[in-house]
C-alpha positions as CSV (number, residue, x, y, z in Angstrom):
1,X,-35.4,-30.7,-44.9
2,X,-31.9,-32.0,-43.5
3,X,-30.0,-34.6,-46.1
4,X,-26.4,-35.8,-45.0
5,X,-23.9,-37.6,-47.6
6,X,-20.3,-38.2,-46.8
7,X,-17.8,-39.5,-49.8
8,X,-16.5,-43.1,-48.8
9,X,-12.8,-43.5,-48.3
10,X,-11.9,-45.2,-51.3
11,X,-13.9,-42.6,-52.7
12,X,-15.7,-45.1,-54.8
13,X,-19.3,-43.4,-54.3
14,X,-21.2,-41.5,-51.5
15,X,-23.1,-42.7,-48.4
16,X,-26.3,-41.4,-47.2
17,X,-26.6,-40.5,-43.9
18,X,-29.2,-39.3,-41.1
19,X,-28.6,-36.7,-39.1
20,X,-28.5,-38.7,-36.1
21,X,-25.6,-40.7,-37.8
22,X,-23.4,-37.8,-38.7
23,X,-20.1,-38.6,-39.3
24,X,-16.4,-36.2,-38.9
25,X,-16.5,-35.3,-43.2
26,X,-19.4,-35.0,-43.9
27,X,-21.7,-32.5,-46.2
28,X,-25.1,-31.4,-44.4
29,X,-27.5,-29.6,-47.0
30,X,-30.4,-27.7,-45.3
31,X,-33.5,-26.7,-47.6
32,X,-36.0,-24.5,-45.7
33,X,-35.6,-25.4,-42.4
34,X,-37.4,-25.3,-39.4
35,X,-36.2,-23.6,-36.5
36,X,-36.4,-27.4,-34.8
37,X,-33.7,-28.0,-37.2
38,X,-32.0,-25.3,-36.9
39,X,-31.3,-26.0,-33.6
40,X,-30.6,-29.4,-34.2
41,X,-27.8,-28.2,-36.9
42,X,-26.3,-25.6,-34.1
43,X,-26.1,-28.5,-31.1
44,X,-24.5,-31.1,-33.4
45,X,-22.2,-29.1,-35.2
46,X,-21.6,-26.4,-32.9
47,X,-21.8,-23.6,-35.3
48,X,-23.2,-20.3,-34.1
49,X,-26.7,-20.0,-35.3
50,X,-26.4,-17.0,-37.0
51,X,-24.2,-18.1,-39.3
52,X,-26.9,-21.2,-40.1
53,X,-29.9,-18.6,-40.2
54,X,-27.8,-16.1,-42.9
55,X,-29.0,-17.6,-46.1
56,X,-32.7,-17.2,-44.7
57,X,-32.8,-13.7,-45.2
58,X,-34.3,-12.9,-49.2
59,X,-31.9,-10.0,-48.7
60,X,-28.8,-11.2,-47.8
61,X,-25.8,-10.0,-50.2
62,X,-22.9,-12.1,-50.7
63,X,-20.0,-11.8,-48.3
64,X,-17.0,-14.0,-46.5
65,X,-17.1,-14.4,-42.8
66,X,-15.4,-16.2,-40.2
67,X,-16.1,-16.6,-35.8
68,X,-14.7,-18.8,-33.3
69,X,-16.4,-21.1,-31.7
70,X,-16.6,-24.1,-29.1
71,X,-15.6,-22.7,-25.8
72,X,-16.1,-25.3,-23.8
73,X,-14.9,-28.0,-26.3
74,X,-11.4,-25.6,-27.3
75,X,-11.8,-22.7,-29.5
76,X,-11.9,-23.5,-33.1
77,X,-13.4,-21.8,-36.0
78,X,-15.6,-21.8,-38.9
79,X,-16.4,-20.0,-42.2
80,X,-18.9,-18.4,-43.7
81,X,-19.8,-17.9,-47.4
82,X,-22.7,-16.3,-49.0
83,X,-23.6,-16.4,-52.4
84,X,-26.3,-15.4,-53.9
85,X,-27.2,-18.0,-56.7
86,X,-29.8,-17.6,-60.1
87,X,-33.3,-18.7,-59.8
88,X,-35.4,-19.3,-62.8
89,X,-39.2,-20.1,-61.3
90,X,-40.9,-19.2,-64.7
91,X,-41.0,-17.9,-68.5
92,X,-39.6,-14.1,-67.9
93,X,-39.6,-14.7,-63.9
94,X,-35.8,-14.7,-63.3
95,X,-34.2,-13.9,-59.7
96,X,-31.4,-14.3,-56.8
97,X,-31.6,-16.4,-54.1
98,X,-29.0,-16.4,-50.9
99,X,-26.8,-19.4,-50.5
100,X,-25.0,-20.1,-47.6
101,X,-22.0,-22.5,-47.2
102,X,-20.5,-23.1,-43.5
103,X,-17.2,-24.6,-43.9
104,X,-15.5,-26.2,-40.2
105,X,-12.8,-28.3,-39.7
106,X,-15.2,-31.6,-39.7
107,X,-18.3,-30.6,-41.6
108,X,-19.8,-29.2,-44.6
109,X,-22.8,-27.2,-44.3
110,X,-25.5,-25.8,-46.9
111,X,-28.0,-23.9,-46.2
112,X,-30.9,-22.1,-48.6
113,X,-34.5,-20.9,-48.5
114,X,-35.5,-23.5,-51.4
115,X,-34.7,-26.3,-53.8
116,X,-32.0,-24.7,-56.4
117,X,-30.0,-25.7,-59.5
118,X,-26.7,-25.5,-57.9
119,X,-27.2,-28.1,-54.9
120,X,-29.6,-30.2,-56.8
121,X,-26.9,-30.3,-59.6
122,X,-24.0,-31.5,-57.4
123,X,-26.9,-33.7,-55.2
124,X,-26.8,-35.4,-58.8
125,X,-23.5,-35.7,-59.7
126,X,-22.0,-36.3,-56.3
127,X,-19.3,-39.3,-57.6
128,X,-17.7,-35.9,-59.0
129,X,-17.6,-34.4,-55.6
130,X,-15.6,-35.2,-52.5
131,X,-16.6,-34.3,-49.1
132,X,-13.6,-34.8,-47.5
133,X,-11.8,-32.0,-49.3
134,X,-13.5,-28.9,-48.3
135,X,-11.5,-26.4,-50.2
136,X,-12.7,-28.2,-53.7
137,X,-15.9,-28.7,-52.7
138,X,-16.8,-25.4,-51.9
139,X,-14.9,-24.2,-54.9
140,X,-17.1,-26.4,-57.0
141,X,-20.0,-24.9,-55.2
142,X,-19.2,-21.5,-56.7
143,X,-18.4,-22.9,-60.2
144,X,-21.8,-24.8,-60.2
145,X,-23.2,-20.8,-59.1
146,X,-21.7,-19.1,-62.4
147,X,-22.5,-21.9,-64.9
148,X,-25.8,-21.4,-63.3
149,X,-26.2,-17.4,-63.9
150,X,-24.2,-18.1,-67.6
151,X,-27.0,-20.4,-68.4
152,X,-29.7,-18.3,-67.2
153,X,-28.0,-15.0,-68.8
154,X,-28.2,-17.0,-72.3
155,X,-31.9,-18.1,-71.5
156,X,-32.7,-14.3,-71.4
157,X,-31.0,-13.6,-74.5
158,X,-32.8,-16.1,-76.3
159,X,-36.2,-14.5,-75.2
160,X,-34.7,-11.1,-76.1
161,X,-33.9,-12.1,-79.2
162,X,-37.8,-13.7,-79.7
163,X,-39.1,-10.5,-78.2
164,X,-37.4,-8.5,-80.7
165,X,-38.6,-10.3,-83.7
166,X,-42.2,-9.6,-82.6
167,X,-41.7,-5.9,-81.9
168,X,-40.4,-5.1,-85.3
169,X,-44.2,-5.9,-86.4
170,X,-45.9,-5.2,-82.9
171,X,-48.4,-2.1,-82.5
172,X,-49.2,-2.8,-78.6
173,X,-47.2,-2.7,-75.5
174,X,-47.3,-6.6,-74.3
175,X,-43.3,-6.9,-75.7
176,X,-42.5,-4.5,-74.3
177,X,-44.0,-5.3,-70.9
178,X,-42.3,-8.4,-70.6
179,X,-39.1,-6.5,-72.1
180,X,-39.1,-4.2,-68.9
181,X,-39.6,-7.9,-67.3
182,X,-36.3,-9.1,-68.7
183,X,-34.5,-5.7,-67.4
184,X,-35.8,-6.0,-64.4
185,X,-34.3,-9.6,-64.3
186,X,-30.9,-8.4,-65.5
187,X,-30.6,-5.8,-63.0
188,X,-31.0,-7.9,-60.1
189,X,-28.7,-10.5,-61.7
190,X,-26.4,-7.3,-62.4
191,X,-26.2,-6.8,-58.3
192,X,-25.9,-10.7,-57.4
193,X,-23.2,-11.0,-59.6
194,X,-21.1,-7.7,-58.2
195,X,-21.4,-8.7,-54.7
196,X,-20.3,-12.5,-56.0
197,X,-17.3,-11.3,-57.3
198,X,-16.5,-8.9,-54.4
199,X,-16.8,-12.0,-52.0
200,X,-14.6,-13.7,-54.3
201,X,-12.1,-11.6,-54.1
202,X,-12.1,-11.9,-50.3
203,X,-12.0,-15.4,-50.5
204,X,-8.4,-15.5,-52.5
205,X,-7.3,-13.3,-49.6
206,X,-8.0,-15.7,-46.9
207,X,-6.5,-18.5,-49.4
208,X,-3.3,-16.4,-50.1
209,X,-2.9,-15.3,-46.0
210,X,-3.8,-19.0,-44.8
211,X,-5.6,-17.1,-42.5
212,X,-7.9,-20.5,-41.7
213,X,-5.4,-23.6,-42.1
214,X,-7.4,-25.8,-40.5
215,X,-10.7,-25.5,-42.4
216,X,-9.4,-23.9,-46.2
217,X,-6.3,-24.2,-47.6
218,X,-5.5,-23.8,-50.8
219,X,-3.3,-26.9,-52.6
220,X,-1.8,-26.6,-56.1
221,X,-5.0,-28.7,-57.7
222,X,-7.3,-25.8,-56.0
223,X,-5.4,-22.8,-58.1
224,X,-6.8,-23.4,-61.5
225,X,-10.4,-24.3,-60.3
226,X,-10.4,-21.0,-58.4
227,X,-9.0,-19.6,-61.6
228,X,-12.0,-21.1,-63.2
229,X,-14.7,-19.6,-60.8
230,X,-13.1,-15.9,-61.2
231,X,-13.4,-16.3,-65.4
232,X,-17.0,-17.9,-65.1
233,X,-18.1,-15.0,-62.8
234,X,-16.4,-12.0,-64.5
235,X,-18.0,-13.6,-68.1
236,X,-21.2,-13.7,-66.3
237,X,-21.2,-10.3,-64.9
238,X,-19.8,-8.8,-68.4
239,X,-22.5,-10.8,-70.2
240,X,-24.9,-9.4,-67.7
241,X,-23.9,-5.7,-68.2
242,X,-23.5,-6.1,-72.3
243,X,-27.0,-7.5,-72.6
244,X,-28.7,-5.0,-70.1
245,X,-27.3,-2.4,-72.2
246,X,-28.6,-3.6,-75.2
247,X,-32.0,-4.1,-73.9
248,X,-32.5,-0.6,-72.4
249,X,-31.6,0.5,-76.2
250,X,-33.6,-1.8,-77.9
251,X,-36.5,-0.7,-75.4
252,X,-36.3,3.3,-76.3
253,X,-35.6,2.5,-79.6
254,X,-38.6,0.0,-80.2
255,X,-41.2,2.1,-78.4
256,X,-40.4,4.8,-81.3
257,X,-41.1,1.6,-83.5
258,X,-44.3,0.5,-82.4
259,X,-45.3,4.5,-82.4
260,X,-44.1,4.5,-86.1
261,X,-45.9,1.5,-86.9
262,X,-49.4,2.6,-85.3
263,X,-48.2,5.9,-87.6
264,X,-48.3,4.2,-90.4
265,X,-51.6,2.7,-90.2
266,X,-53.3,5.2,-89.5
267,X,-52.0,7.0,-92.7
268,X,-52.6,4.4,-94.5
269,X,-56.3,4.4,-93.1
270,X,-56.3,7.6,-93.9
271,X,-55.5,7.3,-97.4
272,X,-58.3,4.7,-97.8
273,X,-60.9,6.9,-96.0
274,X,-59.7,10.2,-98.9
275,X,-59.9,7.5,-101.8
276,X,-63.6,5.6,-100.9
277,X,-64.9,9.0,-100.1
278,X,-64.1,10.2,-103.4
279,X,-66.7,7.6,-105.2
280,X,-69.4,7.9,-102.3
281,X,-69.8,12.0,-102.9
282,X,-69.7,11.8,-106.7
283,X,-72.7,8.9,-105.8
284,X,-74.2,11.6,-103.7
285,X,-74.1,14.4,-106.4
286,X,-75.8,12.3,-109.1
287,X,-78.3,10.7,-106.3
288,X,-79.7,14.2,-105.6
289,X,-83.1,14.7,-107.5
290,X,-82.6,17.2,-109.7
291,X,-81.0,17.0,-113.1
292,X,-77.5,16.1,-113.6
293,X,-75.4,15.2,-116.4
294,X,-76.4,11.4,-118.5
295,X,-79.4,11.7,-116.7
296,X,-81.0,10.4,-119.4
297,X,-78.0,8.6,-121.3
298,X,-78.5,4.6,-122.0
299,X,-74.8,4.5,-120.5
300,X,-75.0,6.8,-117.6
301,X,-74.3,4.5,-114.7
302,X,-71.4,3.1,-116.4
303,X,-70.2,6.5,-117.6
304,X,-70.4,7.8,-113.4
305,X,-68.7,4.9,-112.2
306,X,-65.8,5.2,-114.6
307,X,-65.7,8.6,-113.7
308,X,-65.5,7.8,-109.7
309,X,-63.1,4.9,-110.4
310,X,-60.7,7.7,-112.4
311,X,-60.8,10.1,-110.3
312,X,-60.3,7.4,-107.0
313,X,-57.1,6.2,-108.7
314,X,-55.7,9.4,-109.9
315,X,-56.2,10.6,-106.4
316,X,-54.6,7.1,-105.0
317,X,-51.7,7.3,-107.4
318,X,-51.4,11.0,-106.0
319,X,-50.8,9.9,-102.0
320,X,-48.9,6.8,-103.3
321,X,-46.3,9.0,-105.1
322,X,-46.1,11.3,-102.3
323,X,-45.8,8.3,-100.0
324,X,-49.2,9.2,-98.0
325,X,-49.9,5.4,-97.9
């Protein structure tokens, strides 16, 4: 799916364009594209197809590129940023997904495997984006990524935090399960977020060299919103380590708890067992048929169930004072 939207020049809102109407400033997203559109994308902007195709790869890690291009129109040149963005499909289903950005002196261009919360955001707020200023725009791009992963970093706390209350009274292993489910998470989040920052870093090289004039440079509005995107990532990726930390703890130290717990019940199922077998053998002793004590007493039934009931709770106050139940 191919969706083109330039920013009018009084800036006043955003048109929506075809692709057949594409226009010198303007912002092409791609969303799982066929290779018909691919090609389209490549003949119309005359960007190298790889560069296009990058974000298609589930493996992709984040890096900074840049290639000339346009022989036969003059060489010019175009860069290349891949991020890899949070995806949250379902409950305990957290992942990465590739992003690629293709930045050239006249367009614009997104690419990605599926609908996401980063384009979709700025698809919905685009009176707060300009197309015409590249720099800011892909900026804002990688602002929108780490407001993205900080969201979905406190999502995962939240459920750790649920998860937690149920272990401290859980006997089985389903917490724990989807514990392992939230690590797993983190640890892919853990990688996306290193290789974002490396490729960040690059990125403020090429801004501080000028090494692309024509396509990025950095003005003085620019400088604090780049400023932004390095605090948002570096909180996300501490966030991400401090939490994953803490859940690989509570993990070994909660399966000791739910060990303890089953422990614990079965002592105290124990301790039942000793105490109602205490009343079932004297029962046995004066059920045998042969003579026994108040066999013949008026009272005896009452006097042998006193007797199992005192004996029952002197042994029951025994394992209670010895903390056997």
């Amino acid at each position: 799916m191919i969706t083109v939207q330039i920013t009018l020049e009084d800036f006043s809102a955003q048109e929506v364009l075809t692709i057949e109407t594409l226009k010198p400033g303007s912002w092409i997203n791609v969303i799982n594209p066929t290779d018909e559109e691919l090609d389209i994308i490549a003949r119309l902007t005359n960007v190298p197809v790889n560069f296009i195709t990058a974000a298609m790869d589930a493996d992709e890690s984040s890096r900074v590129d840049f290639e000339e291009y346009g022989e036969k129109t003059g060489t010019r040149a175009c860069l290349l940023v891949v991020i890899n963005i949070a995806r949250h499909s379902e409950s305990f289903n957290f992942d990465t997904l590739p992003l690629g950005i293709i930045l050239t002196s006249d367009y614009i261009i997104t690419v990605c495997a599926e609908e996401n919360g980063v384009l979709s955001g700025i698809a919905g707020e685009a009176d707060n984006y300009c197309t015409w200023k590249r720099t800011k725009f892909l900026l804002q791009i990688l602002y929108k990524a780490a407001a993205l992963y900080l969201r979905c970093i406190n999502e995962m706390n939240k459920m750790s935090d649920r998860l937690e209350a149920n272990l401290r009274r859980s006997m089985t292993n389903d917490e724990l399960f989807k514990m392992m489910d939230l690590e797993k998470c983190m640890t892919y989040f853990t990688a996306a977020l290193r290789g974002n920052r490396v490729m960040i870093d690059k990125l403020s090289r090429i801004f501080k060299n000028n090494q692309l004039p024509d396509i990025v440079k950095l003005r003085e509005e620019d400088e604090d919103l780049l400023e932004d995107v390095k605090i948002e990532n570096d909180q996300a990726y501490d966030m991400i380590i401090l939490y994953s930390n803490v859940i690989s703890s509570m993990m070994d130290a909660f399966a000791s708890i739910i060990s303890n717990n089953l422990n614990t019940v079965m002592r105290f199922l124990t301790s039942v067992t000793i105490i109602i077998a205490v009343p079932t053998a004297i029962a046995s002793y004066w059920g045998m048929n042969v003579s026994v004590p108040f066999m013949e007493h008026h009272f005896g039934f009452a006097i042998v169930f006193g007797i199992s009931v005192s004996i029952a709770s002197a042994v029951a106050w025994y394992l209670w004072k010895r903390k056997m139940m």
